[in-house]
N, C-alpha and C positions, 0 to 999 in steps of 0.2 A: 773564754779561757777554758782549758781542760781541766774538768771538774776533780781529776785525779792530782792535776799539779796542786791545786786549791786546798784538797784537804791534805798534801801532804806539810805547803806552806803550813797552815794551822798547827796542825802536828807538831812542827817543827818549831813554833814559838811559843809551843806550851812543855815540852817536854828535854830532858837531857839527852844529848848527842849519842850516847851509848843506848836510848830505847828508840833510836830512830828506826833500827834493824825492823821492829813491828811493824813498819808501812813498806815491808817490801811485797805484801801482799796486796790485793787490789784494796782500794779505801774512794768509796762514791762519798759525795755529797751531792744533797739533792733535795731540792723543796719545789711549794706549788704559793704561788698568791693570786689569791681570788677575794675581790670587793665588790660587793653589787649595793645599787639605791634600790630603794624598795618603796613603794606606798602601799599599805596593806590597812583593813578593817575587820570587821564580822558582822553582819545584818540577821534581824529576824531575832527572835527570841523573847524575852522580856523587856532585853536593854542589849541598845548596839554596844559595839567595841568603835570609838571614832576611829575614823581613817587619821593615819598616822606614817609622817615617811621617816624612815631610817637607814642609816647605812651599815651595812651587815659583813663579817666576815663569812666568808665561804667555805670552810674547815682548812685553810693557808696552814700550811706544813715545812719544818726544816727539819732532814734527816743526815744521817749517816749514816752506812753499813761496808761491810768488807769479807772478807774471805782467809783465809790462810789453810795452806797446804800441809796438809800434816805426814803425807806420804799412803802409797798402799792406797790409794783412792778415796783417801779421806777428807773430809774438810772441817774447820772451825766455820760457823756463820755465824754474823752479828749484826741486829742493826739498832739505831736508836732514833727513836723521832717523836717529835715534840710539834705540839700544834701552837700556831703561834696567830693571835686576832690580830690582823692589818689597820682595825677599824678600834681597838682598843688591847691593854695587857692586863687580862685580868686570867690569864691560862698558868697551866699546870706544867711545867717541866716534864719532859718525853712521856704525855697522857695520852701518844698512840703506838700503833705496834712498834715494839720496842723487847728485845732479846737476845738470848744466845743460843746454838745447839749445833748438832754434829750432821753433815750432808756426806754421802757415799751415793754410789748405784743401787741401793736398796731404799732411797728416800733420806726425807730430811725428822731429825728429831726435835724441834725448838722449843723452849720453856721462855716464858716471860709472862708478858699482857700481848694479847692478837686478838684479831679479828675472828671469832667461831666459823667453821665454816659450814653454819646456817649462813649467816652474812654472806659471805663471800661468794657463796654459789646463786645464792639469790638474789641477791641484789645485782651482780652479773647483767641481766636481762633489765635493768631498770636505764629508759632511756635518757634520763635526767644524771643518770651517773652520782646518784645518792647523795646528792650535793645542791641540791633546787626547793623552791618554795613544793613545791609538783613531788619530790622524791617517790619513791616506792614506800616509803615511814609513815606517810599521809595515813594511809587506810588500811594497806595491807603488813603482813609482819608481825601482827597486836600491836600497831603503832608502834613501830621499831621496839619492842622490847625483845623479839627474835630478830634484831640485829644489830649483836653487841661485840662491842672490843673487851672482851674478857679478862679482868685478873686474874691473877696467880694460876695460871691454866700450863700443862703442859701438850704440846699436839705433834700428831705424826703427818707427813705429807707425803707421799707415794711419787715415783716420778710416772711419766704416764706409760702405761702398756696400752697402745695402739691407737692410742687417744682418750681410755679408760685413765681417772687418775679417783684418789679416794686420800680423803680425810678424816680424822681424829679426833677429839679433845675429850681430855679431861679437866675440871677447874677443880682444884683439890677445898678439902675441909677445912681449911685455916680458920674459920668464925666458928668451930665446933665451941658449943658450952656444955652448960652441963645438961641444959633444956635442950637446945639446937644444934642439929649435924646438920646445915648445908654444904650442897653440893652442885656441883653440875657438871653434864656428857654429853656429847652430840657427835655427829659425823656426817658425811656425804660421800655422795658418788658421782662424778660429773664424767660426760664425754663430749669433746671438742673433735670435730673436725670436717673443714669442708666448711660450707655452708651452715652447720648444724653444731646447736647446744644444748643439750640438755641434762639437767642434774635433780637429784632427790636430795633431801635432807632431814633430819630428826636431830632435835635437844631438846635434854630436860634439865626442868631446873629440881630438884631436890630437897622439900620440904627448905624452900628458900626464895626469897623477892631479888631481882633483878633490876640493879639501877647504875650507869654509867659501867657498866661491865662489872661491877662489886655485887656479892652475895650477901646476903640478910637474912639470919635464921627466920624463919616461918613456918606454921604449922599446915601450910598450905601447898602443892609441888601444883608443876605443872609441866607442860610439855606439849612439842609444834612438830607439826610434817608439813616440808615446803618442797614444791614441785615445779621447778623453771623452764625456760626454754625460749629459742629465739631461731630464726632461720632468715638468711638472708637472702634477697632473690634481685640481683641487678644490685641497682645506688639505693634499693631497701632491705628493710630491718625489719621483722616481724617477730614482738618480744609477749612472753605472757610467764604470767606466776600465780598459782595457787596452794595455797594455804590452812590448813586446820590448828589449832589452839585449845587446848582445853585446861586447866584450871579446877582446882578441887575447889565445888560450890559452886560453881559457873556452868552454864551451857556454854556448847563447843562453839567457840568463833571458828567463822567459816568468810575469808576474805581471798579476793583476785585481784591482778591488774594484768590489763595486755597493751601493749604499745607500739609507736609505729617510729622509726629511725629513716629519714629521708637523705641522702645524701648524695646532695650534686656539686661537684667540687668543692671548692670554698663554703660553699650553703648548707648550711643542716637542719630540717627541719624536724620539731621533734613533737610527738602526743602520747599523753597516756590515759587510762579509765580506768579508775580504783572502785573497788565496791565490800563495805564491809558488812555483816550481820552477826545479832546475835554476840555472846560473849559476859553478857551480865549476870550479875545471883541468880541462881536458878528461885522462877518463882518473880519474878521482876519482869518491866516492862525492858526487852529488851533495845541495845541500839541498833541503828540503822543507818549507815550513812556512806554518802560515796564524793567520789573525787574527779576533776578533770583536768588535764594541763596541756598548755601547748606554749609552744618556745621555739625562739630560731637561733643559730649558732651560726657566727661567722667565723672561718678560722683564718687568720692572715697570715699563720705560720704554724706549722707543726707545734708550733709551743704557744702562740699566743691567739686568745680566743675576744670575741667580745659575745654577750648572751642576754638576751634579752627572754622571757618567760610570764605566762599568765597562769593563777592556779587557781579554782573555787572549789569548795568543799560544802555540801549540804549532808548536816546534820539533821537526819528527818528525825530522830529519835534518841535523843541522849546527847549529848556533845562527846564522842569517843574520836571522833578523826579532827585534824587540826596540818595545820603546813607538814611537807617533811622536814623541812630545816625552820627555823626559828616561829616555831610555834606562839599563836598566840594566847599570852597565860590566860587564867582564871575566866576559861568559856562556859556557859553556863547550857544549859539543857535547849537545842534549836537554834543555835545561835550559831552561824556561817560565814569563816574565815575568807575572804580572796582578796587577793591581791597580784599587781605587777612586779617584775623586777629588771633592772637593765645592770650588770656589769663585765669587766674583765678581768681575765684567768689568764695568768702567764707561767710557764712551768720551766725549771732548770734542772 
């Protein structure tokens, strides 16, 4: 059914006949559900983690957004979206990018909670699509803490010049005290085209800790340079990202992954190699630790996928790398997370 009649039905059984005039601009809905089994463990260490199967939501989404023409080549944009667990409901009302802001020919200006885009240009190049036991979060990125959906943030979005496009963000000082001003800024520069991608990026966080995209006054700041890229050559994909980190009190984390995207029609095979070092109190035995993953992708339709994936992580030094998506908790120093996973992803 067309996804436009859909939400304008909704509309229309939640609202008075006189604010129908609102949906005469475009109005999508649109979500993703992904459920995978998993049996997963950790070896080595003190004490294993037993092996343990679970069934996992895969960050399953239901959104809306839309448009309105304000004339003079202006636009309203809006979206909202809400991640929702297939596998349980224990989520937050619209806890992903979710906003509103003004688009013309000179770019887009959007205020809400988004995606930084460190994230977006980074993770880009990850062949797991940020969404796998394997993700890019594993090792590199400071273990996703440079790859955040950001609060209270406001950002610019460039439309592209020639394939040149460039990104913004500010996350304003709302937790200012009387002790703590955090803050946070970041930006990129990506170019698309052809075969070829590649992008730079820089954020800092501002005398402030980073968790679920919320700032936290700290007497600590820190700050990442991440450097993507991917080229394709025939039914492959050749992806790599590197990365710096540093932290007041810390030596500089210095992590990479490069990865390989196979695709022969319906078949996708996919690999990737994390390698992280370094990153601890200076003056500390530092960590060390890397990652492997490999997965196959069958798509049976433009929307519906079935994914099967293997991921192991060795902690040679510290327990700092862990799954990218559902990490397993309280790993202690040498102790090495792998596991399988098998499910499917349908998208509307």
């Amino acid at each position: 059914m067309n996804k436009k009649l859909i939400a304008l039905a909704v509309v229309g059984a939640c609202v008075a006949p006189e604010a129908m005039a609102q949906t005469a601009n475009p109005v999508t809905l649109y979500g993703r559900v992904y459920v995978a089994f998993e049996s997963v463990e950790a070896v080595g260490g003190t004490a294993s983690v037993p092996r343990r199967n679970r069934v996992e939501d895969r960050n399953s989404l239901l959104g809306v957004r839309g448009t309105e023409d304000l004339g003079g080549g202006l636009k309203a944009v809006w979206q909202l979206e809400t991640q929702f667990k297939a596998d349980q409901n224990d989520t937050t009302f619209a806890n992903r990018n979710s906003g509103v802001g003004l688009q013309g020919g000179w770019g887009t200006i959007m205020l809400g909670r988004w995606d930084a885009p460190f994230k977006v240009t980074q993770t880009a190049v990850d062949p797991f699509g940020d969404n796998e036991l394997g993700d890019i979060t594993g090792a590199a990125l400071r273990q996703g803490v440079f790859s955040q959906r950001m609060q209270n943030n406001v950002q610019y979005w460039s439309p592209s010049w020639g394939g040149f496009t460039v990104r913004a963000m500010y996350v304003v000082n709302e937790a200012r005290t009387a002790t703590a001003n955090p803050s946070a800024y970041g930006g990129s520069l990506a170019y698309a085209g052809g075969p070829f991608y590649v992008a730079i990026a820089y954020e800092k966080h501002k005398n402030a800790t980073v968790s679920g995209g919320a700032l936290t006054g700290a007497s600590t700041s820190e700050d990442g340079t991440g450097i993507a890229g991917s080229y394709k050559i025939g039914p492959v994909k050749l992806d790599g990202q590197y990365g710096r980190y540093k932290r007041t009190g810390t030596e500089t984390q210095k992590s990479w992954m490069a990865g390989i995207e196979w695709m022969m029609g319906a078949h996708n095979l996919l690999f990737s190699y994390q390698d992280s070092t370094k990153g601890g109190a200076t003056g500390t035995a530092q960590p060390e630790c890397d990652m492997w993953s490999a997965g196959y992708r069958y798509d049976f339709s433009k929307r519906t996928s079935f994914m099967a994936n293997y991921a192991r992580v060795e902690n040679d030094t510290g327990a700092l790398c862990n799954f990218g998506q559902g990490g397993l908790a309280g790993l202690t120093a040498g102790q090495d997370p792998r596991g399988f996973a098998i499910g499917v992803r349908h998208t509307f």
